[in-house]
Structures are given as structure tokens and as C-alpha cells.
ROLUMMAR-592983 format. One record per atom (N, C-alpha, C, O): x, y, z; residue in one letter. Coordinates in steps of 0.001 Angstrom, whole numbers, plus 500000, padded with zeros to 6 digits. Example, Ala and Ser with C-alpha at 12.3 -4.5 7.8 and 13.67 -1.06 7.14 Angstrom:
<recs>
513190494310507800A512300495500507800A513200496700507800A514236496681508465A512850497750507080S513670498940507140S512900500030507870S513409501138508039S
</recs>
This chain:
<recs>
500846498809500000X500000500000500000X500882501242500000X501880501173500717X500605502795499056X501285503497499007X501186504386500770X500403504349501719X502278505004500491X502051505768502004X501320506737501634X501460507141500480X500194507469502651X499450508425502932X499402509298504577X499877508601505473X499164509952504790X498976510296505837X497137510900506189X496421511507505392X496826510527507439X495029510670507552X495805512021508256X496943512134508710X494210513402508096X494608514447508426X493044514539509034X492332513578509327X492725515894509137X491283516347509735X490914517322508471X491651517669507548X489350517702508749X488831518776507865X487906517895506624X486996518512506071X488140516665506285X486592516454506137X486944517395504300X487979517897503861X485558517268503693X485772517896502443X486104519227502013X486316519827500960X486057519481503430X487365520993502997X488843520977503140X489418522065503135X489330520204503231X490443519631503975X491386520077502737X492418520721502927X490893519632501300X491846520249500249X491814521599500262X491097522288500987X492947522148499089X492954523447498989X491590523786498089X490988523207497184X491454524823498699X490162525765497909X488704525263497585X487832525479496742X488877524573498566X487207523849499336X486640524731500481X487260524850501538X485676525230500299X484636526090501377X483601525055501583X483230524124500869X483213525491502823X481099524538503011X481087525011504374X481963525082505237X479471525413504330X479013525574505566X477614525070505035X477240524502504009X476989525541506218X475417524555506952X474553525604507991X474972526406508826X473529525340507683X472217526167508672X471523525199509142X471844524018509015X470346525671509822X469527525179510347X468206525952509288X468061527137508987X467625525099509023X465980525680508062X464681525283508424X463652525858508069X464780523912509408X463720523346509568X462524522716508417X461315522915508299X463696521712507514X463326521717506352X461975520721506676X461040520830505882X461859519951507576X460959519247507932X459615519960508568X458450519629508345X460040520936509347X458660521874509609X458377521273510997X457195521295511340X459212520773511797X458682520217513017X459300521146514256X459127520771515415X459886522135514021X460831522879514795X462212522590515161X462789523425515858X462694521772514881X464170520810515014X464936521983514240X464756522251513052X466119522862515397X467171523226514807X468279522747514905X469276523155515501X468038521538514089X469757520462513477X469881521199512109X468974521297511283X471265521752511984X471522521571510914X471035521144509763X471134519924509630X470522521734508841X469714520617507371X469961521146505910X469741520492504890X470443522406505963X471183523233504696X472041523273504543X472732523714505461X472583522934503516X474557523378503310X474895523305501772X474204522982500805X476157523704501885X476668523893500378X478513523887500613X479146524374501549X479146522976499106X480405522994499725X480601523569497809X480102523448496690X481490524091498427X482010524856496804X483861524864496578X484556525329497481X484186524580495931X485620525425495016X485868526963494636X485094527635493954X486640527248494991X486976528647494935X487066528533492971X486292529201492284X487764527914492556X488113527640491531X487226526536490461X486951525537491125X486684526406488985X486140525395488492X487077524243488771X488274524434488987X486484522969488765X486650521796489264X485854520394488554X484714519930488560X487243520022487928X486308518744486884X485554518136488040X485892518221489221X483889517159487296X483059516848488300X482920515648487623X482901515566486395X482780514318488711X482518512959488093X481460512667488876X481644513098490014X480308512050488722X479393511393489651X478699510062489445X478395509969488256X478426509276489956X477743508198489558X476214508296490391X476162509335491049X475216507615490483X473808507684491182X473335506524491163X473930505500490826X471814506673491665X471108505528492087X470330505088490298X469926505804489382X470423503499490490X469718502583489413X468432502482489885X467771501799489102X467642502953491040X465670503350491188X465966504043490108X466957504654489710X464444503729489540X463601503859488368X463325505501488736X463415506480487996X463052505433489797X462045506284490269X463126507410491179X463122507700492375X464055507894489995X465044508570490659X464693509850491110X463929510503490399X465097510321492135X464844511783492922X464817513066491937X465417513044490862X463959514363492453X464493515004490991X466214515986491376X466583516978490748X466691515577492105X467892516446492364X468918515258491428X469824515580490658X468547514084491698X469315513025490809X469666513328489352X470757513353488782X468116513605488806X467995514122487277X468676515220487279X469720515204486626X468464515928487682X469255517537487663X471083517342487392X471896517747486560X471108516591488469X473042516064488782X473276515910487402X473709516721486583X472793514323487232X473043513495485734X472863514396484478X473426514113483421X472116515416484611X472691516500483358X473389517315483632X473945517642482583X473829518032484611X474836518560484785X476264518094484702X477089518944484366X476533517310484867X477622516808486046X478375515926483834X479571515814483564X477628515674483193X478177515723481688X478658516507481102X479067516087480020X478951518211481402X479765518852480925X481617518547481685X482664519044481272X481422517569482877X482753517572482755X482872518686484048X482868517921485012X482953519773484480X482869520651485078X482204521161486005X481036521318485649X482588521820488030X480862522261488686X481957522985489334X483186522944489275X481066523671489984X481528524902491176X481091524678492619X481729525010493618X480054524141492586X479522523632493893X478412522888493834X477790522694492790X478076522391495040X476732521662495416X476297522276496617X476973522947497396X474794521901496702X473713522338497924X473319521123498130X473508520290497244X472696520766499329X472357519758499951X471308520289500954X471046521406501401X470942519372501083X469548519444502598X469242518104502608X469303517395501603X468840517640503948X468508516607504963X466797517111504924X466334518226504685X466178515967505218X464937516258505963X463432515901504781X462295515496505023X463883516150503952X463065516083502585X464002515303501192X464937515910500669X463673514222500834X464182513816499569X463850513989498289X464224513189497432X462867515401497913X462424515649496881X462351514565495710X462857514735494600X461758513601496052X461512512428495402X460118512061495426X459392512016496419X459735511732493893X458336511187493629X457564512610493827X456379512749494131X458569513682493569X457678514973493743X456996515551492244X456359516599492345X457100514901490817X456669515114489863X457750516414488875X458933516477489211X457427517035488117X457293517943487158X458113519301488298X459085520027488087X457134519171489569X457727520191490633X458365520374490852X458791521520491001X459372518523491193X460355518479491727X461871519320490986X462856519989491298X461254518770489955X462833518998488859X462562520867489087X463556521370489609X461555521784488823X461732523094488879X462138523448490484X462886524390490748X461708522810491241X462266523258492632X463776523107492715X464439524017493211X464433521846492187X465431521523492476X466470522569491978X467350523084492668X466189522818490524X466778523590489329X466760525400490074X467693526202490121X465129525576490637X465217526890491108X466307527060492494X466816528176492398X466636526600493279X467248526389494876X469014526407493806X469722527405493670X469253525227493310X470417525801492417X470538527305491654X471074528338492055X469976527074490658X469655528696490197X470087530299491795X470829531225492122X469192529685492066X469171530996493872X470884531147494336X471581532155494211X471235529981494828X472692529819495061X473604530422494061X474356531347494368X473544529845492702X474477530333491737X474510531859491854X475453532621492066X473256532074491661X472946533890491536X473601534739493154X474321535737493111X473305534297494012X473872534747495107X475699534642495357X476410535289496126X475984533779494571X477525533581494635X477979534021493484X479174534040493780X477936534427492283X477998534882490959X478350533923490109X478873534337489074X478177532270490266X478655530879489379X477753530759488155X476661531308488297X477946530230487119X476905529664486173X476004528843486848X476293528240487881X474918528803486292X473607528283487089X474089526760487078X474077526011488054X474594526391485551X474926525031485210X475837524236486172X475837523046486489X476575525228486517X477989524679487807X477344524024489124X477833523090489760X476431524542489338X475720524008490938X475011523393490697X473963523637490099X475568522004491279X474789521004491730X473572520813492814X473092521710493507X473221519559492799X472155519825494224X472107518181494450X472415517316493630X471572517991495970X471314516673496337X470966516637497540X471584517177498457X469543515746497685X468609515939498829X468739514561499641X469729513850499468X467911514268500361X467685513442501164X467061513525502490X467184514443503300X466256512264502626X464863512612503429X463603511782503400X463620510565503583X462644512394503194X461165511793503064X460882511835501809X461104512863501169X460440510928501337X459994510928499962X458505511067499684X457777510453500465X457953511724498765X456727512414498413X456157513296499116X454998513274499529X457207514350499323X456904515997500111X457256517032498777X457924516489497897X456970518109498601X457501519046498126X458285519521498979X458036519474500183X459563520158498384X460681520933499524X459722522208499664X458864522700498931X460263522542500974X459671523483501564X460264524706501203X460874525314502083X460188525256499883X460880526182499111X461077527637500150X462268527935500073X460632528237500710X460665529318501243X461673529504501947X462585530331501937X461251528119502931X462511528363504220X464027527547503523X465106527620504111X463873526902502385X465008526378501862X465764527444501047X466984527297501104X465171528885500012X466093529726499757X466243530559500557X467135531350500251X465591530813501791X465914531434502444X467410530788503750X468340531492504143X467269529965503960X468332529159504585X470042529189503512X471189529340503933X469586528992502162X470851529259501245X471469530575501396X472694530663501315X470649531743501635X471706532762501530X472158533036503396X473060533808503720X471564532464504128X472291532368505340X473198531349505214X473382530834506317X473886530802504292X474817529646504504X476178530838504238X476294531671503340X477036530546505317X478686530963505796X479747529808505351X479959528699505840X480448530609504028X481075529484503087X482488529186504402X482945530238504851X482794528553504675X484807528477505124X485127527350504954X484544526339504563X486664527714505460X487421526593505007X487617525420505777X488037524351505335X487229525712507184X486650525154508329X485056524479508341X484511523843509243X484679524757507370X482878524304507449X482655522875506937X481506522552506638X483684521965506808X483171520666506536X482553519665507604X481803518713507390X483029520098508728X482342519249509766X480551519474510169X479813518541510488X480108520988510053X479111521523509826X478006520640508636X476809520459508858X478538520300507717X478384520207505941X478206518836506493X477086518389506244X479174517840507337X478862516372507352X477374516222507933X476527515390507608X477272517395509013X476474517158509848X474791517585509199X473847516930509640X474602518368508464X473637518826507558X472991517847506554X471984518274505988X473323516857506308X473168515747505322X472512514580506119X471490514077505654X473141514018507537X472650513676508306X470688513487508423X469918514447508462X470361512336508448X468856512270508997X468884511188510249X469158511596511377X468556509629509979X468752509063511019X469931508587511517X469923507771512439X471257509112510876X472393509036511375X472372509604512785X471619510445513276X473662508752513455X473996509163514949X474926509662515003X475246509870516174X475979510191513928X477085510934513570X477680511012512507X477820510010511806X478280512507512060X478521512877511106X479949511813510673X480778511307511430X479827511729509126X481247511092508704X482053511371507097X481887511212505888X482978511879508071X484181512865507278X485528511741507378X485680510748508089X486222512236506562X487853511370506625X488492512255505230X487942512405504139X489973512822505730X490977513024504922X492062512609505003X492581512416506102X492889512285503480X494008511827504028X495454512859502657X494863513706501988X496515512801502441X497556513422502266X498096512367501430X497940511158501601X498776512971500468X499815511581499767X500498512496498553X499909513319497853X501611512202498510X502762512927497561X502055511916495769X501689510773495493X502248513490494893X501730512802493541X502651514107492422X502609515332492306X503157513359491996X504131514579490815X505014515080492234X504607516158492669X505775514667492755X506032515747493997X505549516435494685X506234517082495476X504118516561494639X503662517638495519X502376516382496220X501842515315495917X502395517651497571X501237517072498406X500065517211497795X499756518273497254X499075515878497816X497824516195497495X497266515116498765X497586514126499422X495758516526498469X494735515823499947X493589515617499161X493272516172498109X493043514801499768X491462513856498731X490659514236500620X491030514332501790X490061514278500219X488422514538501567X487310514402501105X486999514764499970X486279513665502213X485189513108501944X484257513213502826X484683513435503959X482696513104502676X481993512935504138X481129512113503415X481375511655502299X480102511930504071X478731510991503806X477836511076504871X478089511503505998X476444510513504323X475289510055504964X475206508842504675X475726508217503751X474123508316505992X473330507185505211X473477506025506463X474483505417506830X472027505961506988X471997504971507923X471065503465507585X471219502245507646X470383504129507332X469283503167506551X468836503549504787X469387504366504049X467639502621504475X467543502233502794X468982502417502605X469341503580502788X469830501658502316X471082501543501950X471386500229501273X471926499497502102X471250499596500031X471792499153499240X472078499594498029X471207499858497200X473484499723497801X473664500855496352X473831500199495295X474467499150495398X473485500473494392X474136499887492615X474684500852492235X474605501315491097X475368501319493225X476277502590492447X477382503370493752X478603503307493609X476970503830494552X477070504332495638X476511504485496752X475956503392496869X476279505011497580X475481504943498635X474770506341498599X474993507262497813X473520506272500016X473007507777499696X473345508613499284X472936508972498180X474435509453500126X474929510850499775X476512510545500230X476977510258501333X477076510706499067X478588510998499273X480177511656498709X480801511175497763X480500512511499300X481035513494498221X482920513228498488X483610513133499503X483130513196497444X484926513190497908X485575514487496814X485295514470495615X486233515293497269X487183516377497054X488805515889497301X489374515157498111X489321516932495831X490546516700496373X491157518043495201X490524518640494331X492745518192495658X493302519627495113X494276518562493750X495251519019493153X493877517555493583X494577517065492482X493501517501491409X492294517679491573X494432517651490021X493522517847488698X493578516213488074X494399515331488327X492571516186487311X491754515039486716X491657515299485577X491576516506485348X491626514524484577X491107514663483417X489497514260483079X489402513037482974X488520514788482929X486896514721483334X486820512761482990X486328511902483723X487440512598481757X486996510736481228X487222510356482583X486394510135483467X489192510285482632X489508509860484044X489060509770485233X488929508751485912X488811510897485508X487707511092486942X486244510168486757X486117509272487591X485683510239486242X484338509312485554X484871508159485433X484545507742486544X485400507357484999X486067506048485086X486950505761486783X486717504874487604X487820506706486836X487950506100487849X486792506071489632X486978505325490594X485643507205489469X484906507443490424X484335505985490140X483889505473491167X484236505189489005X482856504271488578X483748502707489674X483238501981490528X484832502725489251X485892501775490036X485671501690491177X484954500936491835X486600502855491526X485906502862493275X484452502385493924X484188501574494812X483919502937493388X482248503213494107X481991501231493540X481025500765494145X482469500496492863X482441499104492758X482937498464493523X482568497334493843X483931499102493990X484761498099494992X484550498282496504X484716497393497339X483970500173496876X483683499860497987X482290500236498348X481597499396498923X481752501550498038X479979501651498334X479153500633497484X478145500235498067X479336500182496377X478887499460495514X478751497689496628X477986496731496516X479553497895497311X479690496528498205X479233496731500036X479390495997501011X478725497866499883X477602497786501300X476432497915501107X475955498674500264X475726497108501951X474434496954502529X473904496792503824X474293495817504467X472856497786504468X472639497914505642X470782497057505407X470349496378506338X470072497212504326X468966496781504570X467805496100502913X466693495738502528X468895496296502638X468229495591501415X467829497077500079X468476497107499032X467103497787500272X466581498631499632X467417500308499304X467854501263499946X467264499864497907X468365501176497024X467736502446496842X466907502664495958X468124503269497667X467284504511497585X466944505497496250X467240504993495166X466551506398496232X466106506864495211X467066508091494794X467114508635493691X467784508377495896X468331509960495966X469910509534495926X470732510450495895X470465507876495924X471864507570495892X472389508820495070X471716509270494143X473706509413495460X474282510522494475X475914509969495369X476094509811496576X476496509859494676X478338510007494701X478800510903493693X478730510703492481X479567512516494612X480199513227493835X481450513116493929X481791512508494944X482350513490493218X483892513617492988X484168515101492535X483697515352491426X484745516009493076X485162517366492968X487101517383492677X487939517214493562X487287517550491693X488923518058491421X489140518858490882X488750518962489719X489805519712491441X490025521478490791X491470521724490763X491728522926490699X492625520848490796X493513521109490521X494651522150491325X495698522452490752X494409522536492373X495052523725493067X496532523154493818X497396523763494450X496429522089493539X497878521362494013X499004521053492981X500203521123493253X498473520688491715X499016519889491335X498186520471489565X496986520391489301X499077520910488819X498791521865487578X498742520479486054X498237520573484936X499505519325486718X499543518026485795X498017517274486121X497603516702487129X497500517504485020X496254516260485012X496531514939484950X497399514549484169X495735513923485882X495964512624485658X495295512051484943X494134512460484909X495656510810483995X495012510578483479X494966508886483559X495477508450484590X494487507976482724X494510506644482891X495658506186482598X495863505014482914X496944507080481792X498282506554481090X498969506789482006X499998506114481972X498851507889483409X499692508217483797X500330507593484937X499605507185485845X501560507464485015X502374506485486270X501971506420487675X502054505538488530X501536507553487665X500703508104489557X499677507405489210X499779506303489748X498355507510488333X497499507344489041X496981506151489656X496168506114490579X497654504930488917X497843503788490134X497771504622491875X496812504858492609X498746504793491976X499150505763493173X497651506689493911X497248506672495073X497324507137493186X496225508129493266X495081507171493777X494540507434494851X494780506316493208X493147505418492875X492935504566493951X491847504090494276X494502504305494745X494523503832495718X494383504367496916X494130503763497959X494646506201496677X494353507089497713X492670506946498096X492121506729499176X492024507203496501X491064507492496476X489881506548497341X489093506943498201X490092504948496699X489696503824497349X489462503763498808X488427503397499366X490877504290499507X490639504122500938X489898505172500970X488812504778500546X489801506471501257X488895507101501658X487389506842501385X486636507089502328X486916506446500394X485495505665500114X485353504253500716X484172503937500858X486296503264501129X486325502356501931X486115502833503232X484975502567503615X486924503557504210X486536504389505111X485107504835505553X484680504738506703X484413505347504457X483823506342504559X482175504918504304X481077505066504840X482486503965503565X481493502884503468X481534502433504827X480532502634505513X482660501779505400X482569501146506917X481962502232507844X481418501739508832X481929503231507793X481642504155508696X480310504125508408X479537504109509365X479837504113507216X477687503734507408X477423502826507856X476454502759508613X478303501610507513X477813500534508296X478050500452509473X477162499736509933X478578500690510093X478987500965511741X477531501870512349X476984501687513436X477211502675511489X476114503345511665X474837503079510926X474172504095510723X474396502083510528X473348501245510159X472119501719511566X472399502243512644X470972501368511123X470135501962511697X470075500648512840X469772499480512595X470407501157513957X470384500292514891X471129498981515169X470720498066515883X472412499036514421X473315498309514142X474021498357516161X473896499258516991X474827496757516305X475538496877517171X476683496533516637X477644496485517405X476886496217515261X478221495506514820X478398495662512854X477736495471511834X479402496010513177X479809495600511625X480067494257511483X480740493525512207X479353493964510293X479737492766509400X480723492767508295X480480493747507591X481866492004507776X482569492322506857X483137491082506390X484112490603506969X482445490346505077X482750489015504368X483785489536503438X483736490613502844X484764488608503380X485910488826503007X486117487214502208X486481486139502686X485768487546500995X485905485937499688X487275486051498860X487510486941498043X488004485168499150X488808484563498557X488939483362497145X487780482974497000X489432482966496563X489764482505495840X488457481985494564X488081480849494276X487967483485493950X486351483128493239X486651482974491696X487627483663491399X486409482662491205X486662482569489585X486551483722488655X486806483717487450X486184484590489297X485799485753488863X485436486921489648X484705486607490587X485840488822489548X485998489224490418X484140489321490202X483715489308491357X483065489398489339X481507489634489469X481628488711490695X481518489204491817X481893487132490499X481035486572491444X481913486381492821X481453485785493795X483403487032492785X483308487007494311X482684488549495290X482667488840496486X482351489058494344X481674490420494748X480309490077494991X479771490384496055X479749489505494148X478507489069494457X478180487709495911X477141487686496571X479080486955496051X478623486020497006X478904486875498409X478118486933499355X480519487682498308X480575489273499631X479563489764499630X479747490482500613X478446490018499278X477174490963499485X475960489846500024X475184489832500980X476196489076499059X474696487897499727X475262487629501018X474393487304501828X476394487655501468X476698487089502993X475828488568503745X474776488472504377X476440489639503529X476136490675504988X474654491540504493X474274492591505009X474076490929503564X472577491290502909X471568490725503736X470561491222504240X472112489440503773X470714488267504498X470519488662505960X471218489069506888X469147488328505715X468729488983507447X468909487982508171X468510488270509299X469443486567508120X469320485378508748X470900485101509158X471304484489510147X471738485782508025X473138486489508763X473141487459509714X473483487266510881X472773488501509261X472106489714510436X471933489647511612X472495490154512582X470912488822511448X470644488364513096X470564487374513588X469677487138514408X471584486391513186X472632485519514083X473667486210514361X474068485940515493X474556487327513603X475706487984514205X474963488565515472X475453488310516572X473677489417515388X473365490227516388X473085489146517695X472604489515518766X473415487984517437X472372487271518531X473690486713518664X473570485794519475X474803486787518314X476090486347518729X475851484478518504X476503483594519059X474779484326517573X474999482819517341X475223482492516006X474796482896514924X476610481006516674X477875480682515596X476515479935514231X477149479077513616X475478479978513826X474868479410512800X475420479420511562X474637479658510642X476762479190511240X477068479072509940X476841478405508574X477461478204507529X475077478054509363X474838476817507760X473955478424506978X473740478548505773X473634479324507909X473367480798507045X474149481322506072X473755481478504916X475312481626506489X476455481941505740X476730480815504711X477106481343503665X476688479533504614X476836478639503998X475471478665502573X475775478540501386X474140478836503035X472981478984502508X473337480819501598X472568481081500674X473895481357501769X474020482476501269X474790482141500065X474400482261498903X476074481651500525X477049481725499930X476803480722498175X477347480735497071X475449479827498971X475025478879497532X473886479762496773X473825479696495545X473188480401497335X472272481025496796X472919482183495710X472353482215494617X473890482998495885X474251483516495235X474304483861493519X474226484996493048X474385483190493103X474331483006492167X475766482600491468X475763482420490251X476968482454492194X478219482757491802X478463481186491963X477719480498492662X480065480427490943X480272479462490859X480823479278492229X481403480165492856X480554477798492749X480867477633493821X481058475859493673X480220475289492975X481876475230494164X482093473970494536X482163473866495565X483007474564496127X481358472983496352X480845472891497709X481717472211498422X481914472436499616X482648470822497371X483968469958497761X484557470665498024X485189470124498931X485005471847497914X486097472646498442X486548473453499274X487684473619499719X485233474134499532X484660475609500276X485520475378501865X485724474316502452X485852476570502211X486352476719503367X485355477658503859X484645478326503108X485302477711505388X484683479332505898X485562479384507292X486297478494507721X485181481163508106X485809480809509199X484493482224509539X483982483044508776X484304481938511210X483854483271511241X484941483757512541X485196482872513357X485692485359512790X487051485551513187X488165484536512941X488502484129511830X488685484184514086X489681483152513709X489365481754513853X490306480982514035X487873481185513786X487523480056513937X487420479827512807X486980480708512069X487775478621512314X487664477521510624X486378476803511733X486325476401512896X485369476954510457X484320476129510972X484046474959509300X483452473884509380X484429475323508414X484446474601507402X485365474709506516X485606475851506127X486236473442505868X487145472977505539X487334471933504412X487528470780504796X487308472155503121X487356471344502420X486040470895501812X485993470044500925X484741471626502429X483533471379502402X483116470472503254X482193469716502950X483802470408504571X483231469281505731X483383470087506845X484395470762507036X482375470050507634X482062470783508833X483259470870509630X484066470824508702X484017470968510737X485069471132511148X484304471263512761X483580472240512953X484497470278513844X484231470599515040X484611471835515800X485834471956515872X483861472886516450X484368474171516765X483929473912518177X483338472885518507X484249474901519008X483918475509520409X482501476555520743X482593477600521386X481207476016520155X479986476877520245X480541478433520789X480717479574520360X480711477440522326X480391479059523344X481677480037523008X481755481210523372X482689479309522227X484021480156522299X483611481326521049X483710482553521040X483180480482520162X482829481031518577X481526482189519251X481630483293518716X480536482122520146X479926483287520507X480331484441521158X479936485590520959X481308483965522101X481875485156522383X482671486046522305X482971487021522994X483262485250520609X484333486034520360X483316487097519383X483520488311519404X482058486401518422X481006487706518156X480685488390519067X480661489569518712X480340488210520387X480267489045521474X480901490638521782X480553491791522036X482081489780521559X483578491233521962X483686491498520789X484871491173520712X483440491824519778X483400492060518648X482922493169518261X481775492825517974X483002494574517986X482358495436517206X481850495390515558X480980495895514849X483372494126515415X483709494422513902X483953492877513276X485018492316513018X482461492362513116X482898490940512880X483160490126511784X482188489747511130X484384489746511419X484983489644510176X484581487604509541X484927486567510108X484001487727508603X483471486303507857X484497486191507045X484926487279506659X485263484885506490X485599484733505481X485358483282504969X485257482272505666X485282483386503529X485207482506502538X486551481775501557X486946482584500717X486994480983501532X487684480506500379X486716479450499378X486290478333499671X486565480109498291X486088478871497126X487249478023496467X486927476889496112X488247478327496307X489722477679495639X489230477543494318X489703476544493777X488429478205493584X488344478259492178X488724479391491276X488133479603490217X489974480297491826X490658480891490759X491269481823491682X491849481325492647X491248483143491563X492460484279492040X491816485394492103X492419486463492012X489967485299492336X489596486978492256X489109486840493870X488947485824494547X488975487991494150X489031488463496074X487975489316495805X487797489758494669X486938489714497156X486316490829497218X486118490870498876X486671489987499531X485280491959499597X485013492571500420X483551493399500282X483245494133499342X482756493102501423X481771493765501421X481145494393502684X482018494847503424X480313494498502991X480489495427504577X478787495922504874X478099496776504316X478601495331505576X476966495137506322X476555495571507791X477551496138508242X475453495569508840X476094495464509719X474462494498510412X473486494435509664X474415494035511417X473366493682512442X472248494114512268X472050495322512136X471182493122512230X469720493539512017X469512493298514005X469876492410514776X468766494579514180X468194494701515848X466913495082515915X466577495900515059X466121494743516655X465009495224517416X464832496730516617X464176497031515620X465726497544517524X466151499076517401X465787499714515226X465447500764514681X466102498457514815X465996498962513163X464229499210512559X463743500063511816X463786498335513096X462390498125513460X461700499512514006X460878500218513423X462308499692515353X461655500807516133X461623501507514708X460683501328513933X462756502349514403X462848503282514032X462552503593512146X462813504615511512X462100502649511787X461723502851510803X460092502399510792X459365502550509809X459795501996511682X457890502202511545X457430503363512258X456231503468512519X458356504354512640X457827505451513440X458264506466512185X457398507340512121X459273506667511182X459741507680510738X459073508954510284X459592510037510010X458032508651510267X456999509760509467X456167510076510894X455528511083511199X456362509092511502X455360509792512828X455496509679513662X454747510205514486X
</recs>
């Protein structure tokens, strides 16, 4: 792994990143949390994004996906509380007008500002107190922790991560935050998640390589089965470090993609840690698959199933679940061969059960925050990782009350 160094500051952390955050009460219930924000570039900044595969995409989604094809943005707005989704014909002019407002108040092309919501779905945004909350937003260079926290709905804490790494000789910093506690299965990315950095990109590059990443690591969590409507992953590079664009030929960006990776790995474990009522991360780790689709695919059917879920949460060793996953999949599998372990227990070997220690194998899920599955199929050389966490009681509470 190349060296990096982790720093603080979150998506302002690069050079010539601003964001701040208000309170608007975009929900209308009196709650002054944070729920407005906007993070911008001093400077234009190639823009890559990928989104959610619902049909029934948000209208801030539509808005992105034509924008975000010139290659180029200046900023994004965000709000918590409302997902302007399934809002019709409305949605797309609300979304377009709240951009529009921002641009005009900061002097950017309308086209440059982005937008991306999240929330309740089938509300109209509460337009009044939402442009009015935009021009109370206080841009700095300090405002990313604010900005994590604004995006936030049933999250229990904001999540930011930056890190540092030499590229052409010079320092470059990549920074990121996210949402997203629940509806969280992505075909693309996860709810809301933005990564910045002061390296320049070449727009293909950035778009190819954002599509990589977001495969290898948001593309591979799941907290509950269901792919939201408002998924948005942005990528911001404006170049203020580093005047050489990277591109797919170039010798760094190996170097680079690997920066990039961890911080979206990071930033995936950190939803799942925060899964809606989660006590534990889950994290299947497949070895030896014939292919990297299907060892990606059998990593997800493990920490997807609710019958995995909650045997980790119940701290019981049931590994014919994990076993039942791992066939269901859809991925080649020879059953003569299969190994599993859950931590450092081998509970299957060769495809024959392997006598274990029940109570030992529970309590090592017990002490566990972070409970690691693995698989060997021995049918070729592709690896994956995926990252889930505990189905509880608590997930239940809180999603049959959300609206009321």
C-alpha cells in the first residue's frame, strides 16, 4: 500500500474547498439540526458522479446526471429532511430553482451548481425556508464538519475522513463525508457521498475512475436491502495542488486510485457501523472466486441476508446461514472445496464441517464490534470485500415510526 497520511477537515480539507450549513427546519417540526449546506471550490473543478439505478430517481438526481456531463461544477447544495423524490414535474423546477438561487447569490453559472437531497419521499421541499436558509449559509474553510452534519437524517454521527499523499512531487489531499443509515443498498454508491481533492483530473479519468471505486467499495455495502432513490456520489477536482492532470496513462494514478479507494472504503465502513440500529459491523471477506463479478457478488449475499444479520446480532455461531448464502448467490461455487471461518475460527474445511467451540465462537462475536466472515472457494484468484452490519430490534423501532 502506498504511504498516505490521515489528516482532519473532512471535504474541505483540500485546497480551495469552502462549506458551511444552517439550520431551516426543512421538515417543519421545529428541530434546529443543521439541514442546509453547500460545499464549493473557489476555483472550476472537473466533476465525476455516479447515482442511484431506482427507476424512480429523485428530481435532484435528474438535475446532477445533466449537469455533472459537461465535465465541470463549482459547487453543490444539499439538505437533509426532505428527499424531493416522487415529487413530479415540481420536483425537477424546485430543484433547478434552489440551484439557480445559490448560483445567483455567489455569481457561478447556474449550470455549475449542483444539488442533492435526502429525506422523506413524496413531500415538496419546503421552498421558502430552503432559499431562504441558502443565503444564510457561511462558506469556510473550516465548514466541513458543519456540511457532514447537515446531510445527516437518522444518522447518529457525522462522517468525514481526509488523508495526504505525495503525487508529481507535491502534496495532494482527497476529503470526503457521507450520509446514510438506513435504505442503503447501492448499485452505484450509497446515499449521499462526496469526495474532494486539490489534484487535477482529466473529466473521462475522473468518471472512470469514480465508477471503480464506488464498485469496489459503496457498491459493496448493505445495511437493509433497499436502494434509495436519491443515491448521488460526487467527485470534485480542481487542481490547486498539482497543475499536471491525471490521466489513465499516467504512472501516479495507480498511486492516486489507491488514495482514492481508501477514503470511500473508510467512509462505506463508517455507514455501516452506523446502520440503523446496528451493534456491529459485518465484513465478508471471499477469497479465491473465479471471477471478480462473482466474488463480489457472494461478499454481498453474505452481509445482505437477514438470517446472517441476526445471528451475528444474537452472537449465534449458525454458519449453515452463511453457507445457505454463499450457495444462493448466484456465483460458481464447489461445495467439495469451500472453506469458511467466522474471526479466527475455521468452521468449514474442504467442504466438511470442522468441530468448533459453540460458546468460544459466541463470544468472540460478542467482543466484537467488527465481525469479520471469510470465505475461500479455491476456484481461481479473484478476492472481494463487502460490509453490512446487524439487524436489531432498534431497526424496526425506528423505521415504523419515521413519518410519525
Amino acid at each position: 500500500m502506498s504511504a498516505y497520511r490521515e489528516i482532519t477537515g473532512g471535504v474541505t480539507a483540500a485546497q480551495g474547498f469552502l462549506a458551511g450549513a444552517v439550520s431551516a427546519d426543512i421538515k417543519g417540526n421545529g428541530n434546529e439540526k443543521l439541514d442546509v449546506g453547500a460545499l464549493i471550490t473557489t476555483v472550476p473543478a472537473t466533476v465525476a458522479g455516479v447515482f442511484t439505478m431506482n427507476t424512480l430517481a429523485a428530481a435532484p438526481v435528474v438535475v446532477c446526471r445533466r449537469r455533472i456531463t459537461g465535465g465541470s461544477a463549482r459547487a453543490v447544495i444539499f439538505n437533509s429532511g426532505n428527499a424531493n423524490a416522487c415529487t413530479g414535474a415540481q420536483g425537477i423546477t424546485d430543484a433547478e430553482r434552489a440551484a439557480a438561487h445559490f448560483a445567483q447569490r455567489h455569481n457561478l453559472p447556474v449550470e455549475s451548481v449542483l444539488i442533492t437531497s435526502t429525506g422523506v419521499i413524496g413531500v415538496p421541499l419546503p421552498m421558502t425556508r430552503l432559499l431562504e436558509a441558502l443565503d444564510r449559509i457561511e462558506l469556510r474553510p473550516d465548514g466541513g464538519k458543519d456540511a457532514a452534519i447537515a446531510i445527516m437524517t437518522t444518522d447518529t454521527h457525522p462522517k468525514e475522513v481526509a488523508l495526504q499523499l505525495s503525487l508529481h512531487g507535491r502534496t495532494i489531499t482527497i476529503g470526503g463525508m457521507a450520509k446514510g443509515s438506513g435504505m442503503i443498498h447501492p448499485n452505484m454508491a450509497t446515499m449521499l457521498a462526496y469526495i474532494t481533492t486539490d489534484a487535477a483530473l482529466t473529466p473521462s479519468y475522473a468518471q472512470a475512475l469514480l465508477r471503480r471505486v464506488a464498485d469496489r467499495t459503496f457498491n459493496m455495502l448493505t445495511i437493509d436491502g433497499d436502494t434509495s432513490t436519491n443515491d448521488s456520489l460526487l467527485l470534485f477536482a480542481n487542481g490547486l495542488a498539482d497543475s499536471q492532470s491525471l490521466s489513465e496513462a499516467d504512472e501516479e494514478s495507480a498511486h492516486f486510485e489507491e488514495a482514492i479507494t481508501i477514503v470511500a472504503e473508510r467512509l462505506a465502513i463508517m455507514l455501516a457501523r452506523d446502520g440503523e440500529g446496528a451493534t456491529k459491523v459485518i465484513e465478508s471477506h471471499v477469497f479465491g472466486a473465479a471471477s471478480d463479478p462473482d466474488a463480489r457478488c457472494i461478499a454481498r449475499a453474505i452481509v445482505q441476508s437477514p438470517l446472517v444479520k441476526t445471528a451475528i446480532y444474537g452472537a449465534d455461531p449458525n454458519w449453515g446461514r452463511i453457507a445457505c448464502a454463499v450457495g444462493y448467490s448466484g456465483a460458481q461455487v464447489n461445495p467439495s472445496i469451500l472453506d469458511m471461518s467466522i474471526e479466527k475460527y475455521l468452521l468449514m474445511q474442504a467442504g466438511n464441517p470442522i468441530p468448533f467451540d459453540k460458546q468460544a465462537v459466541s463470544e468472540a462475536i460478542k467482543a466484537s464490534d467488527h465481525v469479520h466472515i471469510v470465505i475461500h472457494l479455491h476456484l481461481g484468484d479473484a478476492t472481494s470485500r463487502a460490509w453490512g452490519c446487524d439487524l436489531t430490534e432498534e431497526y424496526v423501532h425506528i423505521n415504523a415510526e419515521y413519518t410519525t
